[in-house]
C-alpha positions in Angstrom: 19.7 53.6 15.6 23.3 54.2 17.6 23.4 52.3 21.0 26.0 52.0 23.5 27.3 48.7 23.2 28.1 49.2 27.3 25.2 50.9 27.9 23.1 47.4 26.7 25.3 44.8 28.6 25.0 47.1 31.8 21.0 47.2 31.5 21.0 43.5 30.9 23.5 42.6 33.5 22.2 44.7 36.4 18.3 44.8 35.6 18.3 41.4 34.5 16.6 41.8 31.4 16.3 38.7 29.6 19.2 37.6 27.1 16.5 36.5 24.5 14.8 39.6 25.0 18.2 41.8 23.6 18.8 38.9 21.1 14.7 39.3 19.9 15.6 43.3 19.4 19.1 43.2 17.7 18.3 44.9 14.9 18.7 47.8 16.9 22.0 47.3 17.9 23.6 46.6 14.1 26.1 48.8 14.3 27.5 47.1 17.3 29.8 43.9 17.0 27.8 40.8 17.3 31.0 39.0 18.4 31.5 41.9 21.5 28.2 41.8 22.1 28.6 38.1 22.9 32.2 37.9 24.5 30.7 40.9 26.9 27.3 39.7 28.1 27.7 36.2 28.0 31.1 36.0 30.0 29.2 37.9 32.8 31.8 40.5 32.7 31.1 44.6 33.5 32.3 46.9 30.9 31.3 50.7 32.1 32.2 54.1 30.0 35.3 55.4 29.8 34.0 58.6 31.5 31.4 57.5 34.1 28.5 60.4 35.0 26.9 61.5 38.0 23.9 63.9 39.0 24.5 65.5 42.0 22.0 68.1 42.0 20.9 67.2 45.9 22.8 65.3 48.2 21.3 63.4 51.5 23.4 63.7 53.6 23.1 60.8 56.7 24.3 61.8 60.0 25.9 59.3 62.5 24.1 58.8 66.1 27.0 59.4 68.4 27.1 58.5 71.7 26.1 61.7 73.0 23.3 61.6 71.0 22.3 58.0 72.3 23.0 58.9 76.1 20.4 62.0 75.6 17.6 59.6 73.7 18.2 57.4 76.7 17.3 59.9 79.3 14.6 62.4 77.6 13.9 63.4 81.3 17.3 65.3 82.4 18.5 68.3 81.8 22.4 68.7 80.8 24.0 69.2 84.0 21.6 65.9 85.1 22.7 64.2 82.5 26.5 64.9 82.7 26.5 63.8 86.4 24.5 60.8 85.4 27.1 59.9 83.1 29.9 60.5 85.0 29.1 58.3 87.9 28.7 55.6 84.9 32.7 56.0 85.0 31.9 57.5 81.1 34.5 59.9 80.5 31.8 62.9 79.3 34.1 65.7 78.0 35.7 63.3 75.9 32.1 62.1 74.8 31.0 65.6 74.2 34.3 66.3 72.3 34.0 63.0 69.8 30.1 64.6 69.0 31.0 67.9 68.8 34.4 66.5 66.0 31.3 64.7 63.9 29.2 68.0 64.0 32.2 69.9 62.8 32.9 67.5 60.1 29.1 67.0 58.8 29.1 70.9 58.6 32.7 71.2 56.5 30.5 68.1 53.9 27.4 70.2 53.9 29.1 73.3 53.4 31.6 72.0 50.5 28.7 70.7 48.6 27.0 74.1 49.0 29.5 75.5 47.7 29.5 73.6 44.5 25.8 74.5 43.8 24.8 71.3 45.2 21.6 71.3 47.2 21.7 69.6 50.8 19.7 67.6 53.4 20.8 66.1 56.6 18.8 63.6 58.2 19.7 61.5 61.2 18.1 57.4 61.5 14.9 58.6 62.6 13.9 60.8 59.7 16.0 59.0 57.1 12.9 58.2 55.3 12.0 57.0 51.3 10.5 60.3 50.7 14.1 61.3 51.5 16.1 58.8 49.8 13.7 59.3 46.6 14.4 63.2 46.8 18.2 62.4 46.7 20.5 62.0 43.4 23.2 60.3 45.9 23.5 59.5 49.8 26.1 60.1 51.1 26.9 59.2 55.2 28.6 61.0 57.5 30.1 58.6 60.1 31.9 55.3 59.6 30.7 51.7 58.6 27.5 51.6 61.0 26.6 54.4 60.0 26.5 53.2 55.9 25.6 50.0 56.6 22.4 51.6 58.4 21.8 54.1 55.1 22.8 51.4 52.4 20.2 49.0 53.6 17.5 50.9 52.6 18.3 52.0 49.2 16.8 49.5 47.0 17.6 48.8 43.8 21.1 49.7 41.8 20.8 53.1 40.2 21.3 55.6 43.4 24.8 55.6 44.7 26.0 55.8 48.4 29.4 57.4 48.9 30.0 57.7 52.4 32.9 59.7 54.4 34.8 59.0 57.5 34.0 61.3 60.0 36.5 60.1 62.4 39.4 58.2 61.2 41.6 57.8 64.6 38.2 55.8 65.8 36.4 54.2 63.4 38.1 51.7 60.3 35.3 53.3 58.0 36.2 50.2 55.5 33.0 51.2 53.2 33.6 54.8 53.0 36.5 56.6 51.0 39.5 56.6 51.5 41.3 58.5 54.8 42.7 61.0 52.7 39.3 62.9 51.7 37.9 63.1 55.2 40.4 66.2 55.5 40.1 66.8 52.0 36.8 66.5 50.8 36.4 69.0 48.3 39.2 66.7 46.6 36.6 64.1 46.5 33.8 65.8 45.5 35.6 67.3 42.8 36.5 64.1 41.6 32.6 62.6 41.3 31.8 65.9 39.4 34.5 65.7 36.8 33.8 61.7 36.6 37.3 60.7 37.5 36.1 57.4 39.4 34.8 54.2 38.3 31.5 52.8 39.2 31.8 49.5 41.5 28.3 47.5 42.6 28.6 45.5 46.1 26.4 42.5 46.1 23.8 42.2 48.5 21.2 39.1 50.0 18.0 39.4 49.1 15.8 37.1 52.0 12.6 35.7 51.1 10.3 34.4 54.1 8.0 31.1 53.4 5.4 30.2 56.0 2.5 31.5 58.1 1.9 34.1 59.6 4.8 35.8 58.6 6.1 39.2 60.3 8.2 40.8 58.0 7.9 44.8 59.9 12.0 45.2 60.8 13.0 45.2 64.4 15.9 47.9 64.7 17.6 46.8 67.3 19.3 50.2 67.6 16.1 51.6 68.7 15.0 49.2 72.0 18.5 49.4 72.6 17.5 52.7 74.2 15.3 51.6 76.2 16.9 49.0 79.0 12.7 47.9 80.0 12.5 47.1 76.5 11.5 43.1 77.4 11.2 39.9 75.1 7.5 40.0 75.7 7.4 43.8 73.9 9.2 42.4 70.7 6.7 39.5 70.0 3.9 41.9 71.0 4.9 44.5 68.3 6.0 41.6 65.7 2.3 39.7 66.5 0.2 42.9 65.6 2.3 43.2 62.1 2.1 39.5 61.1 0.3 38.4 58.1 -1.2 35.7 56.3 0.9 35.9 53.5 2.6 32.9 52.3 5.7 34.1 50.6 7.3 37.9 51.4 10.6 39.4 50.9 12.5 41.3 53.5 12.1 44.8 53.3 15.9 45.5 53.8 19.0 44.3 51.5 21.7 42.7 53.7 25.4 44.4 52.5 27.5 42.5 55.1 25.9 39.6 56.1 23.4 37.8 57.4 22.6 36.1 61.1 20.3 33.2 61.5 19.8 31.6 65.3 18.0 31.7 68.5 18.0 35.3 69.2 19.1 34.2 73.0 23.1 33.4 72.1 23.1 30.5 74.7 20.8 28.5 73.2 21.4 26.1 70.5 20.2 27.1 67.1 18.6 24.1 65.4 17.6 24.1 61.4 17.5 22.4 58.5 19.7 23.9 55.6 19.8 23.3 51.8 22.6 24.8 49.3 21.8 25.2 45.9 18.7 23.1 45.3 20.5 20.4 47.1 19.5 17.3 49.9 18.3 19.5 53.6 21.0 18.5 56.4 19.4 18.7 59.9 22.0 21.3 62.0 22.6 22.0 65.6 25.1 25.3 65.9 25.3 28.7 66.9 23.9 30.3 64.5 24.4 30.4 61.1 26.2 33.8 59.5 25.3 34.3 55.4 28.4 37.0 54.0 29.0 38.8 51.1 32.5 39.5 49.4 31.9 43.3 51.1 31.4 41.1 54.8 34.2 38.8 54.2 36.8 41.8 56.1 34.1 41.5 59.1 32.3 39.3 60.8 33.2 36.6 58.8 36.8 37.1 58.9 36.6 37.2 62.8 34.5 33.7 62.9 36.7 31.9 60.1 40.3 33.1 60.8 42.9 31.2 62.6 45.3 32.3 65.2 49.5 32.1 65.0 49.4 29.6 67.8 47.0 27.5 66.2 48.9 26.8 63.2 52.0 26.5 64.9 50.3 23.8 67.0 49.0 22.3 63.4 52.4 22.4 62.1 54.1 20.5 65.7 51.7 17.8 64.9 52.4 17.5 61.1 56.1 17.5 62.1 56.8 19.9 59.6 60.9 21.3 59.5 60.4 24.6 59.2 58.3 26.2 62.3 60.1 29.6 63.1 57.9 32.1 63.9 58.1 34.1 60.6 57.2 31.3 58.7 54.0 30.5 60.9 52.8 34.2 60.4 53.4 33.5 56.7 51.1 30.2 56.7 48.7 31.9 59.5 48.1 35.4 57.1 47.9 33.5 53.8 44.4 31.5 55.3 43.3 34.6 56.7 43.6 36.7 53.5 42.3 33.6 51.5 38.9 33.9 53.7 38.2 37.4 51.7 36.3 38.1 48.5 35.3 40.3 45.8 32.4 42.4 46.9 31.5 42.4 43.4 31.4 38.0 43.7 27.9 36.8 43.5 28.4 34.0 45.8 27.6 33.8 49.5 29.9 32.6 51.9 28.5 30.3 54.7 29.4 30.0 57.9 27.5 27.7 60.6 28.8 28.6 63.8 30.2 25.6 66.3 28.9 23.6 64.5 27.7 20.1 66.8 29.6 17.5 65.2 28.9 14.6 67.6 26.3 11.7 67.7 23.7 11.8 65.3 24.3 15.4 64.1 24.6 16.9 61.5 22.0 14.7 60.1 22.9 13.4 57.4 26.8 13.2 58.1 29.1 15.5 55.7 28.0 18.9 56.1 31.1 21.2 56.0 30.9 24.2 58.0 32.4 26.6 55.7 31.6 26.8 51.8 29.8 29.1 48.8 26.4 28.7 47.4 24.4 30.7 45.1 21.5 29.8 47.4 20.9 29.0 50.8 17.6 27.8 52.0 17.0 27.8 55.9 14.2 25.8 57.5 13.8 26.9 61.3 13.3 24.8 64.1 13.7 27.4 66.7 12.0 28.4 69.8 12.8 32.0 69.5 14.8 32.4 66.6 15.6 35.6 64.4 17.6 37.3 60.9 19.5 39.8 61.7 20.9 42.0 58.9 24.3 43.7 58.9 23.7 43.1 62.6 21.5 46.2 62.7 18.1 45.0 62.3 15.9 42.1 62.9 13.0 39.6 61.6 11.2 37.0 63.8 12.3 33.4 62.5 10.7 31.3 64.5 9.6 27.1 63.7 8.1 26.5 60.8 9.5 29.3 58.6 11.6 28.7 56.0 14.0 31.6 54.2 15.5 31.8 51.0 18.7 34.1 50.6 20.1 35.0 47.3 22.2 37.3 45.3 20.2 39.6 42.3 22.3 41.7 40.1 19.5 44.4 40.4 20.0 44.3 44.0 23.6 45.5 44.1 24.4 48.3 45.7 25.9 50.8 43.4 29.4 53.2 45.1 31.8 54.4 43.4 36.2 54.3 43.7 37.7 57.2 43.1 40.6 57.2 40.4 43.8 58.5 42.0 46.4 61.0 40.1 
């Protein structure tokens, strides 16, 4: 029996099959060099074929909310020329709004028609209907917007096997780090082109799984997109909707898969967020912060960059101190970029980077002394002592996280999330 020497250490190393398991059945694999075999699987490194495949028989295509569409959720009641005057004495500059939705509209037509036109069948969907009977029809999603917009479609595609490609739909306003490159938003038939001849190579973000311990546990997601809509929306509403989902269930795992990062605090941002955390298996450390922010390598260029990095006049001030010769300005902005570009990681890296927010360093806190605020783990247990805590993933989506509820966040190879980067001629 002929297999794939890559085909074997992919299915082990993203479905986490177990090692003994493939060593058990190696008589199927004798035409495959034991000494590869090991050198491959065993140094945890990906090895894909030459020429990667896709199916793209039906595309879901997942539309941005922009903020025309938002204004118009917000006020059901009015009718356009209401709503335009409405806006307008907001000081919102509305033909400029109209104009950015009416740019995406263009651009999520040109996608949808392009992959007509390669025989490809089509849905669009915006958040509301982007549903798993949708994602399950889909042989890749692919989102139309920038990174809110991905972040919002990637976090529900479980699993590693479906790809999300997304596209910039407006480049002069959005970064759209996780879609593809600039270049194909004006050329997308380039791209598409390109993921039916196979000319990219397959690359699998890591994600945070979260696993909630405790009782009572509520693990129905809050998206916070949604009350956002609707300024009434109290406090009171939230733990009224959470109460009526809650369980009895000891141990559940978060519905959603966190591709940024993840937030852990009082849910009120002036309050001070106290837990207990444990890395790795190790000794709990009583905290009092603002919050503690969980990132992958595909976060590190967000959040976590803005937390972590360090200004110009900071160093500088660093450097005055230290007495150090050489503080012209160029060489400051060398010292000052070097730490900030140190602070990002391979998304592919199966480590978390931790952050705890201001964190109090004064009296009997942390408890025991030593914590540093910064660091990697493979695991990161969180014990809550909050009044009115919460998780919020990839900043889009929450989970009640109140006293007594522990949560465990860790990285699974079969939870990556797999994209692809296309190979430039």
């Amino acid at each position: 029996m002929k297999v794939s020497m890559r085909r074997v250490c992919k299915i082990l190393y993203y479905n986490e099959v177990s090692r003994s398991e493939v060593v058990h059945n190696m008589s199927a694999f004798r035409n495959i060099s034991w000494k590869w075999f090991v050198a491959s699987v065993f140094s945890g490194q990906r090895h894909y074929s030459a020429v990667p495949s896709i199916c793209l028989k039906r595309a879901l295509l997942v539309s941005k909310m922009t903020r025309y569409e938002l204004e118009c959720q917000r006020y059901p009641e009015l009718s356009m020329s209401k709503l335009e005057a409405t806006l307008r004495k907001q000081c919102f500059d509305y033909d400029v709004l109209l104009q950015h939705h009416r740019l995406h509209k263009e651009f999520e037509h040109r996608v949808r028609t392009v992959l007509n036109d390669c025989g490809i069948e089509t849905r669009t969907v915006n958040r509301s209907e982007y549903t798993q009977s949708n994602i399950d029809w889909a042989d890749i999603i692919i989102p139309t917007g920038g990174d809110g917009t991905y972040l919002m479609a990637a976090s529900q595609v479980a699993g590693n096997e479906k790809p999300v490609v997304g596209l910039n739909s407006d480049p002069s306003r959005s970064e759209g780090y996780l879609c593809l490159p600039v270049k194909y938003s004006t050329n997308i038939r380039e791209a598409i082109d390109k993921l039916l001849k196979g000319e990219f190579e397959w690359m699998f973000r890591s994600r945070i799984r979260i696993t909630l311990h405790g009782e009572n546990l509520c693990v129905t997601p809050i998206k916070l997109h949604e009350h956002g809509l609707h300024p009434i929306y109290s406090d009171l509403e939230v733990k009224e909707e959470m109460s009526l989902s809650s369980t009895n269930v000891t141990s559940e795992v978060v519905p959603v898969l966190a591709l940024n990062e993840v937030y852990v605090g009082e849910s009120l941002s002036s309050r001070v967020s106290y837990f207990g955390l444990s890395f790795d298996n190790g000794a709990w450390t009583k905290v009092k912060s603002s919050g503690l922010c969980v990132s992958t390598g595909t976060g590190s260029t967000s959040w976590h960059l803005s937390i972590n990095r360090i200004t110009e006049q900071s160093v500088a001030e660093v450097m005055k101190l230290l007495g150090t010769p050489n503080q012209d300005p160029g060489h400051v902005k060398h010292v000052t970029d070097e730490f900030n570009q140190n602070l990002v990681f391979s998304c592919e890296d199966k480590r978390m980077s931790y952050t705890v927010r201001d964190l109090i360093s004064a009296g009997v806190w942390p408890d025991p002394k030593g914590l540093e605020p910064r660091g990697f783990a493979n695991k990161i247990e969180v014990k809550s002592r909050c009044f009115e805590g919460g998780i919020v993933v990839d900043g889009g989506v929450f989970f009640k996280f109140n006293e007594g509820t522990t949560a465990t966040l860790e990285i699974h190879n079969c939870d990556a999330l797999r994209t692809v980067k296309l190979i430039e001629t």
